[in-house]
C-alpha positions as CSV (number, residue, x, y, z in Angstrom):
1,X,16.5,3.7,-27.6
2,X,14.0,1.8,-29.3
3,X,16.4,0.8,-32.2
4,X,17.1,4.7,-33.5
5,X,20.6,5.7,-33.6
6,X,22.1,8.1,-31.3
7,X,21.1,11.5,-32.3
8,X,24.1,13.9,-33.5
9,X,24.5,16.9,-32.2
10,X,25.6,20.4,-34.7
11,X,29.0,20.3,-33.0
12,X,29.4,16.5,-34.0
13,X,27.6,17.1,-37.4
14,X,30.5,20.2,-38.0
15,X,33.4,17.4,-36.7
16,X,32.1,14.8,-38.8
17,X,32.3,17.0,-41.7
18,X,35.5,18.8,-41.4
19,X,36.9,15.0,-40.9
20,X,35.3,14.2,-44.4
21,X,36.9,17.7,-46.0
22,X,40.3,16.9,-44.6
23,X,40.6,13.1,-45.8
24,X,39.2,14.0,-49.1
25,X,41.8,17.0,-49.2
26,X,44.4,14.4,-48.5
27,X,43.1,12.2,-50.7
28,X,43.0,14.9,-53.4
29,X,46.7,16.5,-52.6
30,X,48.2,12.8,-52.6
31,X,46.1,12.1,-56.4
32,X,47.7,15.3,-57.3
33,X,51.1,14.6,-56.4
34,X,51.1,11.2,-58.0
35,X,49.8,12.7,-61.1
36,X,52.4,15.9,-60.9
37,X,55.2,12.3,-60.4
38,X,54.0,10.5,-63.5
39,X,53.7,13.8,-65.7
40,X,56.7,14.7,-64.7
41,X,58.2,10.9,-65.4
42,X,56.7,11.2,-68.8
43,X,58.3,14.5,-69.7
44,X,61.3,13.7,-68.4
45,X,61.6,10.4,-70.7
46,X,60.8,12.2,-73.7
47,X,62.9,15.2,-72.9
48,X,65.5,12.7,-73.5
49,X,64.3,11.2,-76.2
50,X,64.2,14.5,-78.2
51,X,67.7,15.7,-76.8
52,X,69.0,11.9,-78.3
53,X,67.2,12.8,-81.7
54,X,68.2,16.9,-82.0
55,X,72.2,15.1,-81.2
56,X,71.5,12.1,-84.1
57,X,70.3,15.2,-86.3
58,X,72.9,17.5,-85.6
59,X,75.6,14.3,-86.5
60,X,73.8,13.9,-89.8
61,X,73.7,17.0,-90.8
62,X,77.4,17.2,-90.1
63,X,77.8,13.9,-91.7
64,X,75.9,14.8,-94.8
65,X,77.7,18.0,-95.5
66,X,81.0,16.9,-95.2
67,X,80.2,13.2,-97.2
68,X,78.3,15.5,-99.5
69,X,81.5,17.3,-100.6
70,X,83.8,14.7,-100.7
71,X,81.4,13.1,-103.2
72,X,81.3,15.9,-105.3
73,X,85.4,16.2,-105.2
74,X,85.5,12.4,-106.3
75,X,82.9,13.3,-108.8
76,X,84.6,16.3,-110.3
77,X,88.2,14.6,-110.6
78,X,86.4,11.6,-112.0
79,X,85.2,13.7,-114.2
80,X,88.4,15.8,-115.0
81,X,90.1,13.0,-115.8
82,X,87.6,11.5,-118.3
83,X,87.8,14.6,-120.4
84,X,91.1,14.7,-120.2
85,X,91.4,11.0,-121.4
86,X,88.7,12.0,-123.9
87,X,90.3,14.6,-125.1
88,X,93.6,13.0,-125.6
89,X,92.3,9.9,-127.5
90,X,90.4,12.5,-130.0
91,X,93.7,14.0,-130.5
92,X,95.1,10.8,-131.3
93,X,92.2,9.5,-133.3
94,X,92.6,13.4,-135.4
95,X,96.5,12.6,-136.0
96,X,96.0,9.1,-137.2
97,X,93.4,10.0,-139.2
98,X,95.4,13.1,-140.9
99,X,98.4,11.1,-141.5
100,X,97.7,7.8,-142.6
């Protein structure tokens, strides 16, 4: 023996090396499936966070129109009324002004 290692035969050198394919398949499949879990985690999380935002969009715009209009109703009968006020005070200020 002389301090030399045991020589390796081709069969042994074939075994040896189908042992190193399979772990690093193993290896490889498991990195892949933890990736595919955390990718999948990720999408997932912000899946939900755009499905919240589309929902607090489509609530504003409903919001928005329908407070939009009722503004412009509150606008346009405050504004009815000041020209009818308007008017009614020139008409008043036109008669006093004729008569005395």
């Amino acid at each position: 023996m002389n301090g030399e290692e045991p020589r390796l035969t081709r069969e042994d050198i074939r075994r040896l090396r189908e042992i190193k394919e399979q772990r690093l398949a193993q290896v490889t499949k498991q990195i892949d499936q933890e990736n595919k879990k955390e990718r999948k985690l990720r999408e997932d999380f912000y899946r939900k966070k755009r499905k919240k935002l589309e929902k607090q969009e489509r609530k504003m715009a409903k919001r928005s129109r329908v407070a939009e209009k009722q503004q412009i109703r509150k606008r346009s009968s405050f504004l009815t009324k000041a020209i009818v006020i308007i008017g009614l005070l020139l008409v008043l200020l036109l008669t006093c002004a004729i008569f005395f």
